[in-house]
C-alpha positions in Angstrom: 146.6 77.5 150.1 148.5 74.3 149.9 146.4 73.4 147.3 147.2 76.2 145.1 150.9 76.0 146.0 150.4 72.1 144.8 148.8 73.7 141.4 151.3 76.0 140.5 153.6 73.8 141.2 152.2 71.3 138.6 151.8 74.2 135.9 155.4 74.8 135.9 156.8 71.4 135.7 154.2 71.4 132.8 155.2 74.2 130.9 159.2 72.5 131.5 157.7 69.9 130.6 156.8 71.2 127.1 160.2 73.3 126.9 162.4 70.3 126.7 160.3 68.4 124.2 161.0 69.2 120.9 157.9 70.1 118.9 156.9 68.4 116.2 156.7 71.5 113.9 159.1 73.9 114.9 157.2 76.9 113.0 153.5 76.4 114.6 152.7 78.0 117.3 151.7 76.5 120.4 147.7 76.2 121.7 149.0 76.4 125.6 150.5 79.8 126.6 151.7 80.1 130.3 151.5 83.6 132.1 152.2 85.1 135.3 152.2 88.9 136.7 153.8 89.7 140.3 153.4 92.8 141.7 155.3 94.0 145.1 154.6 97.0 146.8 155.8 99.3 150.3 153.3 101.9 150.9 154.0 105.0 153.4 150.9 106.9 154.5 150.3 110.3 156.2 149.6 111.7 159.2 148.6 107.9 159.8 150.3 105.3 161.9 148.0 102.2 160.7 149.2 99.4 158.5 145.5 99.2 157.3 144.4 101.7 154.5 141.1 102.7 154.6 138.3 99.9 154.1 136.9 100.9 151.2 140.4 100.0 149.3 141.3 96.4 148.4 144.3 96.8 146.2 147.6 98.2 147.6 145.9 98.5 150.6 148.3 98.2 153.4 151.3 100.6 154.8 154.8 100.4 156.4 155.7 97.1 155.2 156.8 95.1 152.0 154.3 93.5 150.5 153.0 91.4 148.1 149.7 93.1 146.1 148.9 90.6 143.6 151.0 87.6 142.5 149.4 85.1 139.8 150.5 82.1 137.6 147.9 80.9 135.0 147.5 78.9 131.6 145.6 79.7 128.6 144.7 76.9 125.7 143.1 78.6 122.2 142.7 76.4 118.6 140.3 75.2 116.1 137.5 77.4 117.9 138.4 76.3 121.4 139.2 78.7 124.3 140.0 78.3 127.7 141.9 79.5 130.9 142.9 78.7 134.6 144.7 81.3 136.9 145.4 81.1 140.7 146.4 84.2 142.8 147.8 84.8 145.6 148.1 88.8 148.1 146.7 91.0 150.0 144.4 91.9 147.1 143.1 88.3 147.5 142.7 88.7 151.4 141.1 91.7 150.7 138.8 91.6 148.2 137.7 87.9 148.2 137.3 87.5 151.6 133.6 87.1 151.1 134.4 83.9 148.6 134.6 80.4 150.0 138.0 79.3 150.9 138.5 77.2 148.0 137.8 79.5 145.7 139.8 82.5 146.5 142.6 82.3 144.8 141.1 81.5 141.3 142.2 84.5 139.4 140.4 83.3 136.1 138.6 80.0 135.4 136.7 79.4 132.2 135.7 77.3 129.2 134.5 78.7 125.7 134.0 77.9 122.0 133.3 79.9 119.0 129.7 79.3 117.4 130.6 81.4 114.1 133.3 82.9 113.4 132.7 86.6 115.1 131.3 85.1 118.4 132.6 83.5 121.3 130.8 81.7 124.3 132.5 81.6 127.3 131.6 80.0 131.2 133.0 80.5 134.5 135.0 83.1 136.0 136.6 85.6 134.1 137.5 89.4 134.9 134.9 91.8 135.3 133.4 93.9 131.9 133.0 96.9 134.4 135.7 99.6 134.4 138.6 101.2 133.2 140.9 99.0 135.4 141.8 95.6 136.1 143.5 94.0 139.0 146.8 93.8 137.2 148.3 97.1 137.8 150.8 96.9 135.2 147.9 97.4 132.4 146.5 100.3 134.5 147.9 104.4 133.9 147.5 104.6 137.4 149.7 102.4 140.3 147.0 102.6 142.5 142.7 102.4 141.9 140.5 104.6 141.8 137.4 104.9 144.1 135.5 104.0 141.6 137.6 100.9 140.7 137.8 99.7 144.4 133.9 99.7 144.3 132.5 98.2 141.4 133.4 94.6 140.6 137.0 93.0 140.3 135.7 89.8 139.0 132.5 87.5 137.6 131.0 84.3 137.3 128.9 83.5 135.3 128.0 83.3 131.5 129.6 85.7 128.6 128.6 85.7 124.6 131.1 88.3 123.1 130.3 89.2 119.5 132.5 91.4 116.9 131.0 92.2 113.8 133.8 94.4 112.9 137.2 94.8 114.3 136.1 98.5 115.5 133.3 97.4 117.4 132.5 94.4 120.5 129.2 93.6 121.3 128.9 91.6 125.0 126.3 90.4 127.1 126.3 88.4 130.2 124.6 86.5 132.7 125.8 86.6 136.2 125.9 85.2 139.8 125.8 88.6 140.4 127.5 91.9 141.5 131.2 90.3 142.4 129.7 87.3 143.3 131.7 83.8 142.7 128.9 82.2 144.6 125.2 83.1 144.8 123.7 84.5 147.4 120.1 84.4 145.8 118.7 82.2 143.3 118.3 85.3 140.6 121.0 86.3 138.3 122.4 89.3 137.3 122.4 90.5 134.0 125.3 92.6 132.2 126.2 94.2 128.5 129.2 96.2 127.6 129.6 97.9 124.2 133.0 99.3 123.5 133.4 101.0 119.7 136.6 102.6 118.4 135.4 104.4 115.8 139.3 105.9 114.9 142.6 104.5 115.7 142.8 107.2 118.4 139.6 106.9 120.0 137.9 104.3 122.4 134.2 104.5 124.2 132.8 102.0 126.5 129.6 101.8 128.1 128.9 98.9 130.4 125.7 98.2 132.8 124.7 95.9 135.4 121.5 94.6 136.3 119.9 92.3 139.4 119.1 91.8 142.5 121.9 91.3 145.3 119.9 90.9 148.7 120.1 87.5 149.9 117.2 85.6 149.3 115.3 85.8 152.4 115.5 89.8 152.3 113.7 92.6 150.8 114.5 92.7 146.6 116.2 95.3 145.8 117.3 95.8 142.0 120.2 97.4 141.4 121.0 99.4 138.1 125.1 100.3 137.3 126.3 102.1 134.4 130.6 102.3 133.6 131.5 104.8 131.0 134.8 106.0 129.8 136.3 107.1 126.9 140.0 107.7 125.8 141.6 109.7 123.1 145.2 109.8 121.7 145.7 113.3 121.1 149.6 112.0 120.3 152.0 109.8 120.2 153.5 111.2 124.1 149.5 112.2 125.2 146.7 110.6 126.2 143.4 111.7 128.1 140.7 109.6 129.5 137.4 110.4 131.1 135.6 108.0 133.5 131.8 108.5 134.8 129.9 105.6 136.7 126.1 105.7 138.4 124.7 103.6 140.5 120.6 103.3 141.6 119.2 100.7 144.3 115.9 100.3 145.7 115.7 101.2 148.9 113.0 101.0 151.7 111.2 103.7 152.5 112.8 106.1 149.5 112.6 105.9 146.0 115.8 104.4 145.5 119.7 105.1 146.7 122.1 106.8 143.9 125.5 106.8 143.8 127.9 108.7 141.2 132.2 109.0 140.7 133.9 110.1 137.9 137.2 110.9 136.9 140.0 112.4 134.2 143.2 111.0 133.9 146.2 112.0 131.4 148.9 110.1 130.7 152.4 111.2 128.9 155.3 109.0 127.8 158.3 111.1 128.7 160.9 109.2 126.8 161.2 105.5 125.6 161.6 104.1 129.3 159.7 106.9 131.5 156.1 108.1 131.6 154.0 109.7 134.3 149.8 109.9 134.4 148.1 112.5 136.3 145.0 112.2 137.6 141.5 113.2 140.1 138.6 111.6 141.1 135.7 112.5 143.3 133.0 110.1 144.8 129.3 110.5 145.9 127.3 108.1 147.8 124.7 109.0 150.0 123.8 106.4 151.6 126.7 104.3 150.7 125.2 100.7 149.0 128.3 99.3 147.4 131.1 101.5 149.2 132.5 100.2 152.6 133.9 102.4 155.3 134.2 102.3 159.0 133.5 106.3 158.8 131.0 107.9 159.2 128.6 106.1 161.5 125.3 104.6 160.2 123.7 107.4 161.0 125.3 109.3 158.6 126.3 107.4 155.9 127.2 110.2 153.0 129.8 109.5 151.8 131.5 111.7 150.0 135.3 111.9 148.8 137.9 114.0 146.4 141.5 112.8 145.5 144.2 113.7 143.1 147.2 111.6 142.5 150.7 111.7 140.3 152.5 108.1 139.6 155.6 108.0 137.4 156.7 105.0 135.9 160.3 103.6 134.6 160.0 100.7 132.2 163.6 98.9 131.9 162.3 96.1 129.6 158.9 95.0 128.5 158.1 92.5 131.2 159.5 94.9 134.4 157.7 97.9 135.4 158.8 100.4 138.3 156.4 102.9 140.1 156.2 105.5 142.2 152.4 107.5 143.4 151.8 110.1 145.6 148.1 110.4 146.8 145.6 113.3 148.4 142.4 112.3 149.6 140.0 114.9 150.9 136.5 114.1 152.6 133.4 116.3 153.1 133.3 113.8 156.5 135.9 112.8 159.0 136.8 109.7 156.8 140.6 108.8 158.0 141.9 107.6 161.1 145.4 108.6 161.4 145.9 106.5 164.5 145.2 103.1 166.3 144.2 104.7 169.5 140.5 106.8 167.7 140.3 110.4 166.2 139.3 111.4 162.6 141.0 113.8 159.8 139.3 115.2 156.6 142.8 114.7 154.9 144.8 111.7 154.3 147.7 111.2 152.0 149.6 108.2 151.0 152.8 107.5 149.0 153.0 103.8 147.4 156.0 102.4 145.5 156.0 99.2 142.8 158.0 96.8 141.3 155.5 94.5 138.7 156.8 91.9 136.4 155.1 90.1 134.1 155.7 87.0 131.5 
């Protein structure tokens, strides 16, 4: 963590650096472009007394107390073909969902090179956000404060290899190769393979369809290939409306079955109130039998289903561009005894959380 402090450090000096040198031609735009999103949080659960959400959450995921979710400082260099980027991060997000990652590399939010063959394609290497989903791990570009199940449980982030083509301005073309599923560093020696395909074939209308292929057992286990497909599409039915529809599914090979399947879905609609306000309402299920990707310290291994509804209402107030103020309430409800509403044991079926935000971003 010093390290990154020392970073950051050096990345603002930079950019003041650059501020208080006059350019050269006033009227050209700069190649370098710092950025930075923050992103506080206080979250209030019920009828639960932990500070710990439930384990199979990573963003947002802690209660009665002020906290920091996400809070990253980065730099981005583009010209003549050239591309480039290097972020550092720093939350309970990062606790949370890295804590698998070495040490040093943690708090890399984004790290890549990449150059532009022709003119519609660009090769990129390193790490770089994930081409799986609907949502990102800057909440401020999300409808929703907090993520979906589906979100929390497919991956964040990649390393790897990523060729991005456009042929026309409607339609990207991607394919990638992969340390794996979430994986910054190997834990085999095969790679993972990945495409994405997202066509907007009106001004009003997006479809996506992402997959994920490969193998992530480590390398002196069983194979066990793993097949993922993400697809969503959204519509703009007007100017105050929008509607989106989200459906992932999962197959692994498994030992002694054919193979483990795992489904989630889920419709969200989002209105703009007024200039300043807007709200997004949404529900979400989840389906995994014998759990694979999805973490949770209920139920027991001997009955791993896993299986989970929610509905959730955020409302947003947006004084400027850069600020962004939240407020979501949230029902869970599982077919198993998923939530522990205390420190001292027991189970509920219900769980329900309420989770405030203040994010700014330059």
């Amino acid at each position: 963590m010093k390290h990154t402090l020392l970073i950051l450090s050096a990345l603002l000096f930079s950019r003041i650096g650059l501020a208080q040198t006059p350019p050269a031609d006033s009227t050209a735009a700069s190649p370098v472009t710092v950025y930075g999103f923050l992103d506080a949080y206080y979250g209030f659960d019920f009828p639960t007394k932990r500070q710990q959400r439930p384990a199979f959450l990573y963003s947002h995921n802690r209660a009665n107390e002020f906290a920091l979710n996400n809070g990253l400082l980065g730099i981005r260099y583009q010209q003549g073909g050239i591309r480039g980027a290097l972020a550092l991060q720093a939350g309970t997000y990062v606790e949370a969902n890295y804590a698998a990652e070495p040490g040093p590399l943690r708090h890399l939010y984004e790290a890549y090179a990449g150059f532009q063959p022709t003119q519609n394609i660009w090769l990129d290497m390193g790490i770089f956000s994930s081409h799986i989903g609907f949502e990102s791990a800057i909440s401020k570009d999300n409808w929703t404060l907090t993520r979906s199940v589906m979100a929390e449980n497919s991956p964040y982030y990649e390393a790897g290899v990523r060729l991005t083509y456009a042929p026309t301005p409607r339609l990207t073309l991607t394919g990638l190769v992969l340390n794996g599923w979430q994986n910054l560093r190997d834990n085999n020696r095969g790679k993972a393979l990945g495409t994405q395909l997202q066509w907007k074939p009106t001004d009003r209308l997006l479809l996506n369809s992402s997959t994920f292929y490969g193998n992530e057992q480590p390398q002196d286990s069983a194979r066990r290939r793993r097949f993922f497909h993400d697809f969503y599409v959204t519509y703009e039915t007007s100017k105050r409306l929008q509607l989106a529809l989200v459906f992932d599914v999962g197959l692994q090979e498994a030992p002694n079955r054919v193979a483990d399947t795992w489904h989630t879905g889920a419709a969200l609609a989002r209105f703009q109130l007024s200039g300043q306000w807007q709200a997004t309402a949404r529900a979400e299920y989840y389906h995994s039998r014998h759990g694979v990707v999805i973490q949770s310290s209920r139920p027991l291994a001997t009955t791993p289903l896993f299986q989970v509804a929610a509905a959730s209402l955020t409302t947003g107030y947006a004084p400027s561009p850069q600020l962004l103020v939240r407020l979501e309430g949230r029902v869970w409800r599982g077919k198993a005894a998923l939530f522990e509403p205390t420190t001292t044991g027991g189970a509920t079926h219900s769980y329900g959380s309420l989770t405030s935000s203040m994010a700014l971003s330059f």
